[in-house]
N, C-alpha and C positions, 0 to 999 in steps of 0.2 A: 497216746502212750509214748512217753519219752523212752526209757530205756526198755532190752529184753536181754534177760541171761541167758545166755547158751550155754548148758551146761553137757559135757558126754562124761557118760560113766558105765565104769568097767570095772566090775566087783572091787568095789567100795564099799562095803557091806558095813564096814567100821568105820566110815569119815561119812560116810554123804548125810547123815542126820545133823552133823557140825554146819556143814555146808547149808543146808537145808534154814536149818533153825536162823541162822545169820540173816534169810534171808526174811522168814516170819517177824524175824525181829525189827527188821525197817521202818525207822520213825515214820516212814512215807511210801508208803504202798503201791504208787501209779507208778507199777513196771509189772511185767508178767516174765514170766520164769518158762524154760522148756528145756526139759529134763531128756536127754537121749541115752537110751538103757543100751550100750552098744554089745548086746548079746553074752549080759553076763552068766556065768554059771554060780553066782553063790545070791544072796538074799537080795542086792543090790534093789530090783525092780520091786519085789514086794516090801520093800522098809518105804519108800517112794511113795509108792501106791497106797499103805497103811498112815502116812503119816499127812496125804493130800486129801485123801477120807475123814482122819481124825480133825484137821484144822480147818479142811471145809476150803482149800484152796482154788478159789475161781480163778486167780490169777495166773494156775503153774499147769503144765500139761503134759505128760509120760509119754512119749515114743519110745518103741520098744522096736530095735530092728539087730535084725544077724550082725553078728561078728565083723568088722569092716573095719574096724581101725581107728582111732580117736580123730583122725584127719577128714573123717567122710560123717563121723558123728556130729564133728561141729558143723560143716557141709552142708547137715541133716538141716540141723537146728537153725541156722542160718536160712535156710530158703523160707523154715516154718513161720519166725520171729516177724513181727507186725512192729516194732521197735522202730522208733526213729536211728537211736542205738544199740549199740551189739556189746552186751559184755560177756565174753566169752572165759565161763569161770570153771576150773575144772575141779573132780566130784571129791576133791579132799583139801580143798581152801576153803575160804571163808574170809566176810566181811561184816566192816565195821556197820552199827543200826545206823548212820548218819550216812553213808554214803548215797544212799538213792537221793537224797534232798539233798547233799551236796551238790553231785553232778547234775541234778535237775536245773539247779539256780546255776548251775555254770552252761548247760547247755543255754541256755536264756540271755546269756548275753550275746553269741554268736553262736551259726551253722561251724564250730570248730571241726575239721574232719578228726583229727584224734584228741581228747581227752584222758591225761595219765595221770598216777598221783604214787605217793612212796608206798611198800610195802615193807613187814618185817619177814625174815625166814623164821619159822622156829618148827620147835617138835610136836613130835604127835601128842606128846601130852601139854601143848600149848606150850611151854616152855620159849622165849624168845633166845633166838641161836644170833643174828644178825638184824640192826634195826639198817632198813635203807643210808641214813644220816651218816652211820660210819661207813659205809661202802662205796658213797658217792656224793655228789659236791654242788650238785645240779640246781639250780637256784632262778635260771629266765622262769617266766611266767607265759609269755608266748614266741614261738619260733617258727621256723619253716620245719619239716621235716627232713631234709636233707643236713639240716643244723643241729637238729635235734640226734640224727645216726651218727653224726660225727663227735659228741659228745658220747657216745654209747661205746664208739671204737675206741674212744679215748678213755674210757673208765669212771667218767663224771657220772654218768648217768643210764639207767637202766629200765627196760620197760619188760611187763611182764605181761603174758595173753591175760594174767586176772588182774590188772592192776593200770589197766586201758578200756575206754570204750571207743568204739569206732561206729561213723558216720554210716548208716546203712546204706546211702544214697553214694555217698562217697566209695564205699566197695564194689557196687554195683558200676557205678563209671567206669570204675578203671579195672573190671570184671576182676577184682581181685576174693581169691578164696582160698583154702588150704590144699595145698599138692597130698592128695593120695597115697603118692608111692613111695615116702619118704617114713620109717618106722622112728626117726630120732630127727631132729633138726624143723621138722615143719611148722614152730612155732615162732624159732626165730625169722626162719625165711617167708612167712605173712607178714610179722610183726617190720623185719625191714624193708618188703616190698613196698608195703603200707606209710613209710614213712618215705619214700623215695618219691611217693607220688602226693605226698601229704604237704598243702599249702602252711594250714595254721595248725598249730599243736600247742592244747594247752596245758600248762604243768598247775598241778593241785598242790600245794607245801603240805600235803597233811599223809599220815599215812591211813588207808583205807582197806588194806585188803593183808592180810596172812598166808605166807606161803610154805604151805608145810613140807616140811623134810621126812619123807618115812622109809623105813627100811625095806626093800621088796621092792621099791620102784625103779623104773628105768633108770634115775640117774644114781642110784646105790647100788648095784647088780653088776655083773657083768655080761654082756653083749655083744656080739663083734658090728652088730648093727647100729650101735652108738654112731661109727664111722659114717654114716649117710648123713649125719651134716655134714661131713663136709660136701658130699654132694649138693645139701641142701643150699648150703651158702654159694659153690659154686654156681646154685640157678641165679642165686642174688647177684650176682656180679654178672652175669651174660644179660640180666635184668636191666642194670644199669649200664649196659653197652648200647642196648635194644635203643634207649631212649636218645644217643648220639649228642648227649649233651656236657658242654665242658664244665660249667660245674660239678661235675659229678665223677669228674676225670681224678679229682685226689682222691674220691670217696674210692672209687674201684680198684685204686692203686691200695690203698689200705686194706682194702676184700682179699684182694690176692694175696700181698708179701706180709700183712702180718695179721688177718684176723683167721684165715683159712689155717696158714702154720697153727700159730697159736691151738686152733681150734684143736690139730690133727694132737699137737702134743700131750694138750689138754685129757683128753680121749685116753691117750695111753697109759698117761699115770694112773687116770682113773681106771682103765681095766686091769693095769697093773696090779693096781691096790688090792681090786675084787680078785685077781685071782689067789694071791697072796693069803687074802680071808680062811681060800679056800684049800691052803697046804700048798699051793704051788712055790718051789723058788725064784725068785725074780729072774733067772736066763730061763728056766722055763715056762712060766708067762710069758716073756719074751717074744718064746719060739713062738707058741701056742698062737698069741695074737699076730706076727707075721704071717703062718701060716693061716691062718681064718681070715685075714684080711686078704691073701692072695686065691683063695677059694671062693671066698662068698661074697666079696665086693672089689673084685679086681680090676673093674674102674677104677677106681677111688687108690687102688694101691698105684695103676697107673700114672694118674693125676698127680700123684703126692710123687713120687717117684722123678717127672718130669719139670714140678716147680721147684724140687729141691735142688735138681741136677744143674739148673741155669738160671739160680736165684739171681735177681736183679734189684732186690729190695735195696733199700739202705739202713733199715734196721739193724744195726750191729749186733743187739739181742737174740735176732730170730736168728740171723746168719751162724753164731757160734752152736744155737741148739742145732741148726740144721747140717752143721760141720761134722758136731759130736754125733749127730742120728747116724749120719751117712759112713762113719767110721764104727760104728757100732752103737745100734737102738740100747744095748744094755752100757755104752760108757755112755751114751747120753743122762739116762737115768742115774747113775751114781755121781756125775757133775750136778745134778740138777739137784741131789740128794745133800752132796756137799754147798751149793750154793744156799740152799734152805735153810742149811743149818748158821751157816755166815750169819743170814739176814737176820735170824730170831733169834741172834746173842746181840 
């Protein structure tokens, strides 16, 4: 058995038959599927359960366990999976019929530890929103993986937990898995562990996998736990200290001064936005998210606090956002609001 999909779901009750079906539909069948119900409250398990009955699935198998979080779901599935490979796809994406016999004939040419390929974003009602091609630029066919994040940092290129498979032997070495206590960020911070310790990485030109955008999810909501990437990337870079090696000495410089910023920023406009949805005025969101980020992850206000106070980057980009933060989080957003408007005239 070449590949296994690791799938966690958490009332999905409306996307996982998408997901599902994608997978019934593969020209090429030799992978097995393992479904983790991570203690849904609505149909999720029984549409699962009805539909591996109805099509007689030998290959796919339903773990049903308590509430734990999407980072212990995949954990789950991971220990289960008999796969050479791991593709760990979550319960409201879905893929192309050709991709199992895609990746099959690429696994065959070498033990690559990660295999990636483009994806599109779009909507719930399939609709494509963004095709990988205009977002990124990314064109080697094989790389180191430290080659490969550096391209990631730079914006050419992008991996996604459904649109990679990873080396089961390969995780196991380098005892890499998902951090538990991270509610937002834990997908990047595997995806670039994984590539920190990744020799060969093969890029696929084609796109294979859909990534859906739907309303209600973590990244459209507002949450003050979004902010735990940055904790999350933070483990990435003490990551890439661990290993004491100088290549890796730009990558962590770039962790710090401008992917962590970036990130923090990133965050805000988007809780901004959410709270905005929801009748707040923008000095009041504001507040609201200062004060929740000094309440409920005041590491992390710390952190930010202490990189911004003695920034050392040379990014001129991040240093002006970080100028405007520090003089006021509400003049930062109305430069950022003016600057938007510049670029899209």
């Amino acid at each position: 058995m070449k590949i296994s999909f690791v799938i966690p779901a958490y009332n999905v009750e409306n996307y996982i038959h998408k997901t599902i079906y994608s997978l019934i539909s593969q020209s090429n069948q030799n992978f097995e599927t393992v479904i983790v119900d991570d203690g849904s409250t609505d149909k999720t398990n029984a549409i699962v359960a009805d539909l591996i009955r109805e099509y007689n699935l030998q290959n796919f198998k339903l773990i049903r366990q308590e509430n734990k979080g999407v980072s212990a779901a995949r954990n789950r599935g991971l220990s289960e999976a008999t796969g050479d490979y791991i593709l760990f796809l979550d319960g409201d994406d879905y893929v192309e019929k050709e991709l199992v016999n895609i990746t099959n004939k690429t696994i065959e040419e070498k033990a690559y530890d990660i295999i990636c390929w483009k994806f599109d974003q779009v909507s719930a009602d399939e609709q494509v929103i963004q095709t990988f091609s205009n977002a990124h630029h990314y064109k080697k066919t094989v790389d180191s993986g430290p080659n490969v994040l550096n391209e990631i940092f730079s914006g050419k290129m992008r991996i996604l937990i459904g649109s990679a498979i990873f080396n089961k032997e390969f995780l196991l070495k380098n005892d890499l898995g998902y951090s538990e206590k991270f509610y937002c960020g834990e997908d990047l911070e595997f995806i670039y562990k994984a590539l920190i310790d990744a020799e060969y990485v093969r890029f696929i030109d084609e796109t294979l996998t859909s990534y859906v955008q739907r309303s209600g999810s973590i990244t459209h909501s507002y949450n003050i736990l979004k902010f735990q990437s940055i904790s999350a990337l933070k483990q990435v870079y003490d990551y890439m200290a661990s290993k004491n090696k100088a290549k890796l000495k730009d990558l962590s410089d770039k962790m710090l001064y401008h992917i962590i910023p970036d990130n923090f920023f990133f965050n805000l406009k988007s809780c901004v936005r959410e709270l905005r949805y929801q009748g707040y005025s923008e000095k009041k969101a504001v507040r609201k998210i200062e004060n929740d980020l000094k309440e409920n992850l005041p590491k992390v206000r710390e952190f930010i606090d202490d990189l911004f106070e003695a920034y050392p980057g040379s990014d001129s980009k991040i240093k002006v956002m970080i100028q405007l933060y520090r003089i006021s989080p509400y003049v930062y957003l109305k430069f950022s609001e003016i600057g938007n408007a510049v670029f899209n005239r």
